[in-house]
ROZANU-166096 format. One record per residue (C-alpha): residue number from 0; residue in one letter; x, y, z. Coordinates in steps of 0.05 Angstrom, whole numbers, always signed. Layout:
KEZA/NUM/A/X/Y/Z
...
//
This chain:
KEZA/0/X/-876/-473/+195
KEZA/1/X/-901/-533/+239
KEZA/2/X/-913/-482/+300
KEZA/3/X/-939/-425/+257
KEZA/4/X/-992/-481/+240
KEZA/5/X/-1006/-508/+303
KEZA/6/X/-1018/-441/+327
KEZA/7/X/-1072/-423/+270
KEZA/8/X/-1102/-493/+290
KEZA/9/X/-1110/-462/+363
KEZA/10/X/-1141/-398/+340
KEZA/11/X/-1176/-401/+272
KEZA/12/X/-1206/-335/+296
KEZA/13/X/-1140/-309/+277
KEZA/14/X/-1128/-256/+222
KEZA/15/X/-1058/-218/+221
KEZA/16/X/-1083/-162/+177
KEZA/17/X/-1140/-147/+219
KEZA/18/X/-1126/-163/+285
KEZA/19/X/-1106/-100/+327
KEZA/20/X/-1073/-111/+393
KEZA/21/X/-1070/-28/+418
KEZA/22/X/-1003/-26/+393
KEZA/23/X/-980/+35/+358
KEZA/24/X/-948/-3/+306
KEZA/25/X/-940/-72/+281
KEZA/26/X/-901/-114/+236
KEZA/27/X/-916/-138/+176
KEZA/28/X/-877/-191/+137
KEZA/29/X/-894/-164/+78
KEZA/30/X/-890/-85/+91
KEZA/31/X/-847/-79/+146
KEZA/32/X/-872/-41/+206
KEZA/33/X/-939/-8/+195
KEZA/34/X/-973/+48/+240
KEZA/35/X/-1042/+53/+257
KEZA/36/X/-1063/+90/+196
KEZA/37/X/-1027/+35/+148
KEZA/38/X/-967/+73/+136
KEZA/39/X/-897/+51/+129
KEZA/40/X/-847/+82/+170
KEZA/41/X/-809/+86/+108
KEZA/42/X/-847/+124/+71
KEZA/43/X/-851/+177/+125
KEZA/44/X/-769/+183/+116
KEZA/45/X/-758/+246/+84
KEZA/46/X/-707/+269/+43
KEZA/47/X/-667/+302/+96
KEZA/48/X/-661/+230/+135
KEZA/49/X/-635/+198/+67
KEZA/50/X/-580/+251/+63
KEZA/51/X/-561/+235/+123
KEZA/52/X/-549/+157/+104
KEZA/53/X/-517/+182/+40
KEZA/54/X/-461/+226/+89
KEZA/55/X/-448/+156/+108
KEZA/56/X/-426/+126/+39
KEZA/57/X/-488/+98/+20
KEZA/58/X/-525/+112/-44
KEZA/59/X/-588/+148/-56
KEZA/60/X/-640/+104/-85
KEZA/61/X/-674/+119/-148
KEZA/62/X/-652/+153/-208
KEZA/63/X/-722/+182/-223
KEZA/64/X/-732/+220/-153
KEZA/65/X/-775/+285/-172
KEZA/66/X/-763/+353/-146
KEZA/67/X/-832/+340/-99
KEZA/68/X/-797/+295/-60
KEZA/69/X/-739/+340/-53
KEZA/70/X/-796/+398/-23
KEZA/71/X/-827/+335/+32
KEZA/72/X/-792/+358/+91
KEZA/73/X/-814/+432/+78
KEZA/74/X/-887/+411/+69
KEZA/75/X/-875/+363/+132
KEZA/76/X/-858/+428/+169
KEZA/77/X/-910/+478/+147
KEZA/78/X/-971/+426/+157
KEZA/79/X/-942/+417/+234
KEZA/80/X/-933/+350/+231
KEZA/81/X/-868/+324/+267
KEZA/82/X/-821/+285/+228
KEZA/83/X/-749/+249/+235
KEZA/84/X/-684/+282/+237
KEZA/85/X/-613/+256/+216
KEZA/86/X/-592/+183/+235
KEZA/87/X/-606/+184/+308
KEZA/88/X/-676/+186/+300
KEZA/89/X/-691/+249/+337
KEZA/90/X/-760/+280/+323
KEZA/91/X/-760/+357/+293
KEZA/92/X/-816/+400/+310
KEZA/93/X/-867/+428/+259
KEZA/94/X/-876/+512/+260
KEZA/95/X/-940/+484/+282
KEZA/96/X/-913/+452/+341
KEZA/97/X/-859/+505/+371
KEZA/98/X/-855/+537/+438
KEZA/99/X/-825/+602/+453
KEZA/100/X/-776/+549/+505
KEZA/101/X/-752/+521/+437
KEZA/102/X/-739/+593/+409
KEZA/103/X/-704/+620/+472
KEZA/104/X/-669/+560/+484
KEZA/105/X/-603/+583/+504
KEZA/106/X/-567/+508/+494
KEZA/107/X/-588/+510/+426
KEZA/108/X/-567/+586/+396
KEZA/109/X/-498/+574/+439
KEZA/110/X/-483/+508/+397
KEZA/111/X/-507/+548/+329
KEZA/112/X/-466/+608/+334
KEZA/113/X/-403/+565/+366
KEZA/114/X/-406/+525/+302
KEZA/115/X/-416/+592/+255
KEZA/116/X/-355/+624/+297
KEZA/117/X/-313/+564/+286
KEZA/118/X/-326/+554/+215
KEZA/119/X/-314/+637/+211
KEZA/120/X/-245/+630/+247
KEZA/121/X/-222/+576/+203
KEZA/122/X/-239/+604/+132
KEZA/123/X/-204/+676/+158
KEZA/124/X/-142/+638/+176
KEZA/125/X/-145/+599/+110
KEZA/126/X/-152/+663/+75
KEZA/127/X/-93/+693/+120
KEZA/128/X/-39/+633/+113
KEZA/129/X/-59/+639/+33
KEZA/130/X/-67/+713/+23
KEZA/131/X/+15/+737/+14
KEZA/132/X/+24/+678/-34
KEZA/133/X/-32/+697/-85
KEZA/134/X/-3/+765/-84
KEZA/135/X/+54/+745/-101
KEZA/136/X/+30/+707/-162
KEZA/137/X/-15/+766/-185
KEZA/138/X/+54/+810/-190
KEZA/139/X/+87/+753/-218
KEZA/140/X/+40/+755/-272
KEZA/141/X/+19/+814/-290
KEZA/142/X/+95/+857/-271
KEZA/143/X/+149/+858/-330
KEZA/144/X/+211/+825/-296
KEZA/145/X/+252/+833/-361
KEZA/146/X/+315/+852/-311
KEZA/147/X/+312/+807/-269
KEZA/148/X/+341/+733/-278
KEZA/149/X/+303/+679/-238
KEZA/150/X/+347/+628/-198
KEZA/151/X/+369/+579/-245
KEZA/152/X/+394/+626/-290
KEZA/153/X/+432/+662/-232
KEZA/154/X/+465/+584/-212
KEZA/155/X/+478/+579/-290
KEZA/156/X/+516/+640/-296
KEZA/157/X/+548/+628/-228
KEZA/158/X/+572/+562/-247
KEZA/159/X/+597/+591/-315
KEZA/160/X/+635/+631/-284
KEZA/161/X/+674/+593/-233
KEZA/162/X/+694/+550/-288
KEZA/163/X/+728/+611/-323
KEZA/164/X/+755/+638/-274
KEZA/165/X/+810/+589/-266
KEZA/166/X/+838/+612/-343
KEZA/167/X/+830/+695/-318
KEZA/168/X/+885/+737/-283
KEZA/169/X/+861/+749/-215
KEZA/170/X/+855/+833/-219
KEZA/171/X/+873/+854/-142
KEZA/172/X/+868/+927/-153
KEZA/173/X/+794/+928/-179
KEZA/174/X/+758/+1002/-188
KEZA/175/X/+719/+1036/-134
KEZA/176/X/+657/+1039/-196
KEZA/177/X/+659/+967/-215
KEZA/178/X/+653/+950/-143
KEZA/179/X/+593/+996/-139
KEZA/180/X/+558/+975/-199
KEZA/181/X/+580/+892/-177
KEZA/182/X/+532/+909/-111
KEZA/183/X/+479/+949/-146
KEZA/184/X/+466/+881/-196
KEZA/185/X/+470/+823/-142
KEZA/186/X/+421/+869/-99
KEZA/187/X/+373/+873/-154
KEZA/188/X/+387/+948/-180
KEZA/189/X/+367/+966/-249
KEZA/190/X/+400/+1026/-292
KEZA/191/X/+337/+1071/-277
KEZA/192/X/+352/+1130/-234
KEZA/193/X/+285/+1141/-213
KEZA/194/X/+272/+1065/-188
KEZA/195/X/+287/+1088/-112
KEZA/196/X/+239/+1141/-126
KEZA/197/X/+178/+1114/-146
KEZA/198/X/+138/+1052/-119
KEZA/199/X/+164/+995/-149
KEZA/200/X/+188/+934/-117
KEZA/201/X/+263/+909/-140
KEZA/202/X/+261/+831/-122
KEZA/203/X/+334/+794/-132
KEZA/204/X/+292/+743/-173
KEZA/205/X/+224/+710/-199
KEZA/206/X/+209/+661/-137
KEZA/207/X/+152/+674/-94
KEZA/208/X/+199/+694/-40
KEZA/209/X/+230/+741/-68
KEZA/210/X/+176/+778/-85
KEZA/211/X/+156/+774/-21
KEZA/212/X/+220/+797/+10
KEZA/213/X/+221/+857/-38
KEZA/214/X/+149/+875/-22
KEZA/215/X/+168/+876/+56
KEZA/216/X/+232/+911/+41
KEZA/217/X/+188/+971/+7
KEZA/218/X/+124/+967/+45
KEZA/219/X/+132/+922/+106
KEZA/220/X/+76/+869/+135
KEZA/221/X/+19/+911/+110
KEZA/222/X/+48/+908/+43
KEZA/223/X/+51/+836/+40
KEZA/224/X/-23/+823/+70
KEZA/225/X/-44/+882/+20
KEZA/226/X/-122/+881/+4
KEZA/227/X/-135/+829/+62
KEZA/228/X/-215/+848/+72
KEZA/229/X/-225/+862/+0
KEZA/230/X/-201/+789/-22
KEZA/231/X/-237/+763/+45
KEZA/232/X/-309/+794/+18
KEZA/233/X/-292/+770/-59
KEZA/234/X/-282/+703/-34
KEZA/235/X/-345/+698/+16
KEZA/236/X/-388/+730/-38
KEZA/237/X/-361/+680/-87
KEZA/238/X/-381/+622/-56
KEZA/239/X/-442/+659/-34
KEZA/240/X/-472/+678/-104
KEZA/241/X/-450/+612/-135
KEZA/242/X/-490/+571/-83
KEZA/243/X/-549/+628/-92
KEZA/244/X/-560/+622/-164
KEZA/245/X/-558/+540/-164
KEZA/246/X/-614/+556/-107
KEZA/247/X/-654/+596/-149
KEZA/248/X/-649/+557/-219
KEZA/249/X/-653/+491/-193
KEZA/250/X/-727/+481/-179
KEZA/251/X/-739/+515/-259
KEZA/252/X/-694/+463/-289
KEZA/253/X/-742/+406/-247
KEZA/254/X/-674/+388/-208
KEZA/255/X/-645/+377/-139
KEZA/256/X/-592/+429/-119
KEZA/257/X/-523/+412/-138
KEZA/258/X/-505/+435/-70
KEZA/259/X/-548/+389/-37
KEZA/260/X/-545/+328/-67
KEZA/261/X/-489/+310/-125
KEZA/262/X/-490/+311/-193
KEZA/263/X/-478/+241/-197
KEZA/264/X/-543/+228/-162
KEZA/265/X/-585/+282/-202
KEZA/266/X/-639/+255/-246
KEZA/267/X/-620/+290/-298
KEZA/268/X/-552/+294/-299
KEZA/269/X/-536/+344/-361
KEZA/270/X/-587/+402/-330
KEZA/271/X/-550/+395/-268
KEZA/272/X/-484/+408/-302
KEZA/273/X/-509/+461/-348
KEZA/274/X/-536/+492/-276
KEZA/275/X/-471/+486/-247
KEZA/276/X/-431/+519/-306
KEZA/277/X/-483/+573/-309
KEZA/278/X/-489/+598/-241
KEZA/279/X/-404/+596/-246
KEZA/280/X/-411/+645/-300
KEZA/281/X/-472/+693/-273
KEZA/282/X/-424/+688/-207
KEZA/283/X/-356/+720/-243
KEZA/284/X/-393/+774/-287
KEZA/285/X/-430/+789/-225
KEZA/286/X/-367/+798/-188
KEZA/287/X/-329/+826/-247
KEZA/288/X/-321/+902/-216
KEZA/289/X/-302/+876/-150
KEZA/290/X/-242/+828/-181
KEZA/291/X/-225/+895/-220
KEZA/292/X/-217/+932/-153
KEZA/293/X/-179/+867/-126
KEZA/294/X/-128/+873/-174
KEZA/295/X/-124/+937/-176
KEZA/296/X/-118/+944/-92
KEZA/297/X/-63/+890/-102
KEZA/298/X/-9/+933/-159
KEZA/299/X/-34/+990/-133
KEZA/300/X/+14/+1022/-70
KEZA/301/X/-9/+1022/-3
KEZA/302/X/+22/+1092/+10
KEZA/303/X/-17/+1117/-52
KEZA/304/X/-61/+1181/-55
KEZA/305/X/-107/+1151/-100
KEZA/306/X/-174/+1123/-55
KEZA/307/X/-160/+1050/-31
KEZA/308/X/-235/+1050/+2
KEZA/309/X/-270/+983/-23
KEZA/310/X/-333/+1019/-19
KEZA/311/X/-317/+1091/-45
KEZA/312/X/-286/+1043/-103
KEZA/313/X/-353/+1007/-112
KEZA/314/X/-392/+1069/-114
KEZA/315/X/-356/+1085/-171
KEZA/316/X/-380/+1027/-213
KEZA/317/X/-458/+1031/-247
KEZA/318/X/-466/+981/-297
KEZA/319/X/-519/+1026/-333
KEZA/320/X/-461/+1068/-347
KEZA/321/X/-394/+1033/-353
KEZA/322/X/-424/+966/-384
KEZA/323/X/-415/+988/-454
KEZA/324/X/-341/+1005/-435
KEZA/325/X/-316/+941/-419
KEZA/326/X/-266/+907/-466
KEZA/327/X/-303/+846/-492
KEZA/328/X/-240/+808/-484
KEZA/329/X/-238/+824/-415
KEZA/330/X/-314/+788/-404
KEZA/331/X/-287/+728/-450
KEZA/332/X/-232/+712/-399
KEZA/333/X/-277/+721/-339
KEZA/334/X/-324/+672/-364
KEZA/335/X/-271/+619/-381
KEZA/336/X/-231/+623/-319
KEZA/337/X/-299/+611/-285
KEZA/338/X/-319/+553/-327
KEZA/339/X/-243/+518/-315
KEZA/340/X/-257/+534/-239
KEZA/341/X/-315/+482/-242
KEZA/342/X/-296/+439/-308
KEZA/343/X/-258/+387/-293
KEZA/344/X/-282/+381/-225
KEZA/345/X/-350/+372/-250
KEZA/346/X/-328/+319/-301
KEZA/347/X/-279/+281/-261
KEZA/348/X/-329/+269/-213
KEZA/349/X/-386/+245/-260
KEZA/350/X/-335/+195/-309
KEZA/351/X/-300/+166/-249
KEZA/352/X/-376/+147/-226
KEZA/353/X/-396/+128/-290
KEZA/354/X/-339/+93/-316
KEZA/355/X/-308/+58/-247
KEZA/356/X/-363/+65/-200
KEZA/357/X/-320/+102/-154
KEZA/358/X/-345/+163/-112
KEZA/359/X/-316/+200/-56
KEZA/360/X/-375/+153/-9
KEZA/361/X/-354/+82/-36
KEZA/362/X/-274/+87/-54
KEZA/363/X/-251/+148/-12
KEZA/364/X/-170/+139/-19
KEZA/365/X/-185/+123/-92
KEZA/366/X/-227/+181/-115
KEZA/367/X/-180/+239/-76
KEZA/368/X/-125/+215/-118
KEZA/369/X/-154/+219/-174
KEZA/370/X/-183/+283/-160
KEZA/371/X/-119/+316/-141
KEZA/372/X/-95/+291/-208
KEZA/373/X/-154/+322/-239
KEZA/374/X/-138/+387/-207
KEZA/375/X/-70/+390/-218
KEZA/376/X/-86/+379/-297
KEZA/377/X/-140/+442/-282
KEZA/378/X/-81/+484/-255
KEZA/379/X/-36/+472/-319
KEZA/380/X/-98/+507/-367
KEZA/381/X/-123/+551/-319
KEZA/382/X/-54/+588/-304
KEZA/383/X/-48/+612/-367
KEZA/384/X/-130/+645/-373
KEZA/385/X/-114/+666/-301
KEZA/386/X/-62/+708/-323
KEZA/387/X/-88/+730/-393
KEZA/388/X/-145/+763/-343
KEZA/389/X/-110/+795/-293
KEZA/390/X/-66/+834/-354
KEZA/391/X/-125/+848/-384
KEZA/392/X/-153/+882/-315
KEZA/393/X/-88/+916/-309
KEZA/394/X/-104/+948/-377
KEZA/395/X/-169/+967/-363
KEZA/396/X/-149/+1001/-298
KEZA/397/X/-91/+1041/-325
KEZA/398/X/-147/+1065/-381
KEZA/399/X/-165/+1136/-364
KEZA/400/X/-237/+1124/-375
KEZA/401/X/-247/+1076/-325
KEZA/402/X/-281/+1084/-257
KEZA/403/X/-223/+1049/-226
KEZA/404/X/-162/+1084/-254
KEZA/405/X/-101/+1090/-220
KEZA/406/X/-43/+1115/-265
KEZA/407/X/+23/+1073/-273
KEZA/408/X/+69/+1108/-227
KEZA/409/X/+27/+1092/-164
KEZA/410/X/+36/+1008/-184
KEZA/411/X/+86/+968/-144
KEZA/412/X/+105/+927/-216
KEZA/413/X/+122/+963/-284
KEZA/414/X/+61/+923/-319
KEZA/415/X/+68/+876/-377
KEZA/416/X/+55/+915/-450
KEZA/417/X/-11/+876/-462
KEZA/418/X/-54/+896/-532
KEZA/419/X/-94/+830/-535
KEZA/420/X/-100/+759/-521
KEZA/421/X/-79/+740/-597
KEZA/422/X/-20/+792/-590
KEZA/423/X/+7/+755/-533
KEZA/424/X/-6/+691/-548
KEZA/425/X/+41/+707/-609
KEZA/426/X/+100/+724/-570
KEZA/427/X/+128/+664/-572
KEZA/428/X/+184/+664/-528
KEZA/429/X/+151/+686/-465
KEZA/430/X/+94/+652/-465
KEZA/431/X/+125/+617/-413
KEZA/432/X/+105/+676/-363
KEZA/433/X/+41/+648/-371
KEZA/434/X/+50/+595/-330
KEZA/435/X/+86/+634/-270
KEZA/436/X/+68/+622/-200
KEZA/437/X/+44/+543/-205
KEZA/438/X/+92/+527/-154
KEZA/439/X/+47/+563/-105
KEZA/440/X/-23/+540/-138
KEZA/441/X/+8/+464/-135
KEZA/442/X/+27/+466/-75
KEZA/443/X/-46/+503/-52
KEZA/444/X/-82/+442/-91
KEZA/445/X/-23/+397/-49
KEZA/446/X/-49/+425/+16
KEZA/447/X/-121/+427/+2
KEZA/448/X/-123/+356/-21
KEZA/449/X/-86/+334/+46
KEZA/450/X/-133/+376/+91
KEZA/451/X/-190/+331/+50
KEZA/452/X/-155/+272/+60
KEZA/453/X/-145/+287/+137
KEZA/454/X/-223/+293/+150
KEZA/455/X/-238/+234/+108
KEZA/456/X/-200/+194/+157
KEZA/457/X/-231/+226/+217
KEZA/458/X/-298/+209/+185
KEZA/459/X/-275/+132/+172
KEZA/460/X/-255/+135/+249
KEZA/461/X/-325/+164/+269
KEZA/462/X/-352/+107/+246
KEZA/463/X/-324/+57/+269
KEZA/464/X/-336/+85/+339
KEZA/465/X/-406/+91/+319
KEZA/466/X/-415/+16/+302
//
């Protein structure tokens, strides 16, 4: 304080907020550096930059943030002016301001499409690793397994009977027909004459592998990788559409895009959930044919002579004609199983924020469990509409007024008797089958949640190299 005086006893002349050196930009005690037009270079920081610092744990400021500031680095770009890009500072051209050396810049489309190829290449082997065990699940749930005993009940009986056998005369001269129909049970044989005959897979029991193994026994690899492309597409256009329609809603609701920015940071965090719920649902009804012919490319036999072309099978479908045909039921369970797909993700994500203050930014370790917790809860509910909609598909396919019919004997599963959701839901003692296959959809949310985990740490490690 004594020099600051001492020096505005020297020059009295002095003025801080007028005096201009040539610089470009001074600072400002109060303000913080200021250009030559009296702007902060904080309030030239657009959205895009503040992203960036939010990637890095750190909160977005301000609750009541408008969609105009969401639009600033858009109007930044079509008014040419140049603005900052990311952390590092780098300065993005305005359309204003490009060259045809930035557009043929061979650096720069080499890096995009290596990144695009990469990102392809991982998803397809995702999708490949992933692919034999959701098939499996779909014939465990929508096939009729009333012959065959799963494992435990096999040990059971096995153990049963090694502890009569002790009290039994040991018959050494056994029949040449016992010892046949001994082999035809362990192997997985049923009393139908016809079951060589026709399509249908015999597994020794209800685990995933031996579905599998029965699968490969009756239609080798491609049996087990059946519908590859058709699930591939479903799953890209999935992801597609759902991150399309929160585009296209999102600046009529007044609200950032969920897929931008989270929920937790929205302004208006209801709207942004009721946008996330509905684009889920416009998503599934959207894609309701194509799961129809997804199912039906997965029962249905891979040497069959019915059509197995994804798009002859689309051509089939008009929704001017075959809307009025669908079972309502069928619609109901579409729209649930995509409102469980986003549920508790959505809502474990917004109370552990609200309640704890913990996000996946702040309390990494902290939030994942919880959130694998949160799934696996999710898998126990959604299991059971999973299923109730694939039996209902089933139905609809083997309907002979469908587009998509395929008769019975060209399915690789005798299908489950299915009249309605109430119908099933009153038979009692298997509503267990319900809930078959959540070995494999545990052990997916397992897997996932480690992958997550795995790139959170690479992140933490990023960092620290950083600073």
């Amino acid at each position: 304080m004594d020099d600051l005086g001492n020096h505005t006893q020297l020059r009295p002349y002095y003025d801080p907020e007028t005096f201009n050196a040539g610089y470009t930009a001074v600072f400002k005690p109060d303000r913080g550096v200021v250009d030559a037009c009296g702007q902060t270079i904080a309030s030239k920081l657009n959205t895009v930059a503040q992203q960036g610092v939010k990637k890095f744990g750190r909160k977005i400021g301000g609750q009541g943030r408008m969609l105009s500031e969401l639009t600033t680095g858009l109007k930044a770009r079509f008014d040419g002016e140049p603005r900052l890009e990311g952390l590092d500072g780098r300065v993005a051209k305005g359309f204003g301001q490009l060259e045809w050396n930035d557009l043929l810049n061979y650096r720069m489309w080499q890096g995009l499409l290596q990144r695009l190829l990469q990102d392809f290449l991982r998803k397809y082997c995702q999708h490949l690793i992933q692919l034999p065990f959701d098939t499996a699940r779909l014939l465990l749930q929508v096939g009729d397994f009333g012959g065959v005993e799963s494992a435990q009940q096999r040990q059971d009986k096995a153990a049963g009977g090694d502890e009569d056998s002790g009290d039994e005369d040991v018959d050494y001269f056994p029949s040449i027909s016992s010892q046949i129909n001994d082999s035809e049970r362990w192997r997985g044989h049923t009393d139908d004459p016809d079951a060589t005959k026709t399509h249908v897979v015999q597994p020794t029991g209800l685990h995933t592998m031996d579905v599998l193994n029965a699968v490969m026994d009756k239609e080798g690899t491609r049996g087990v990788w059946r519908a590859n492309n058709t699930i591939f597409i479903y799953n890209f256009l999935s992801e597609s559409l759902d991150a399309w329609f929160t585009g296209l809603l999102s600046p009529f609701l007044q609200i950032p895009d969920p897929y931008f920015i989270d929920i937790i940071n929205s302004p208006d965090v209801q709207k942004s959930v009721a946008l996330t719920f509905a684009a889920a649902i416009f998503t599934g009804l959207v894609l309701l044919p194509l799961d129809v012919i997804k199912t039906r490319l997965v029962v249905g036999a891979v040497a069959s002579t019915h059509e197995r072309s994804l798009r002859r099978l689309v051509k089939r479908w008009s929704w001017r004609e075959y809307i009025h045909s669908l079972p309502g039921e069928l619609v109901v369970l579409n729209v649930l199983n995509s409102l469980l797909s986003k549920a508790f993700r959505v809502f474990t994500s917004i109370g552990l924020h609200r309640q704890y203050n913990i996000d996946r930014f702040s309390s990494r370790y902290a939030f994942h469990t919880l959130e694998f917790l949160s799934d696996s809860l999710q898998l126990f509910f959604k299991l059971p509409v999973e299923a109730l909609l694939k039996r209902a598909e089933l139905h609809y396919i083997l309907e002979p007024a469908s587009p998509f019919h395929l008769p019975a004997s060209e399915l690789i599963v005798r299908p489950r008797a299915y009249h309605n959701v109430f119908v099933t839901l009153r038979d009692y003692h298997r509503l267990p089958e319900l809930w078959r296959g959540w070995r494999i959809g545990l052990t997916g949310v397992v897997c996932s949640h480690g992958l997550r985990l795995m790139e959170a740490q690479q992140t933490v490690l990023e960092e620290e190299e950083k600073f």
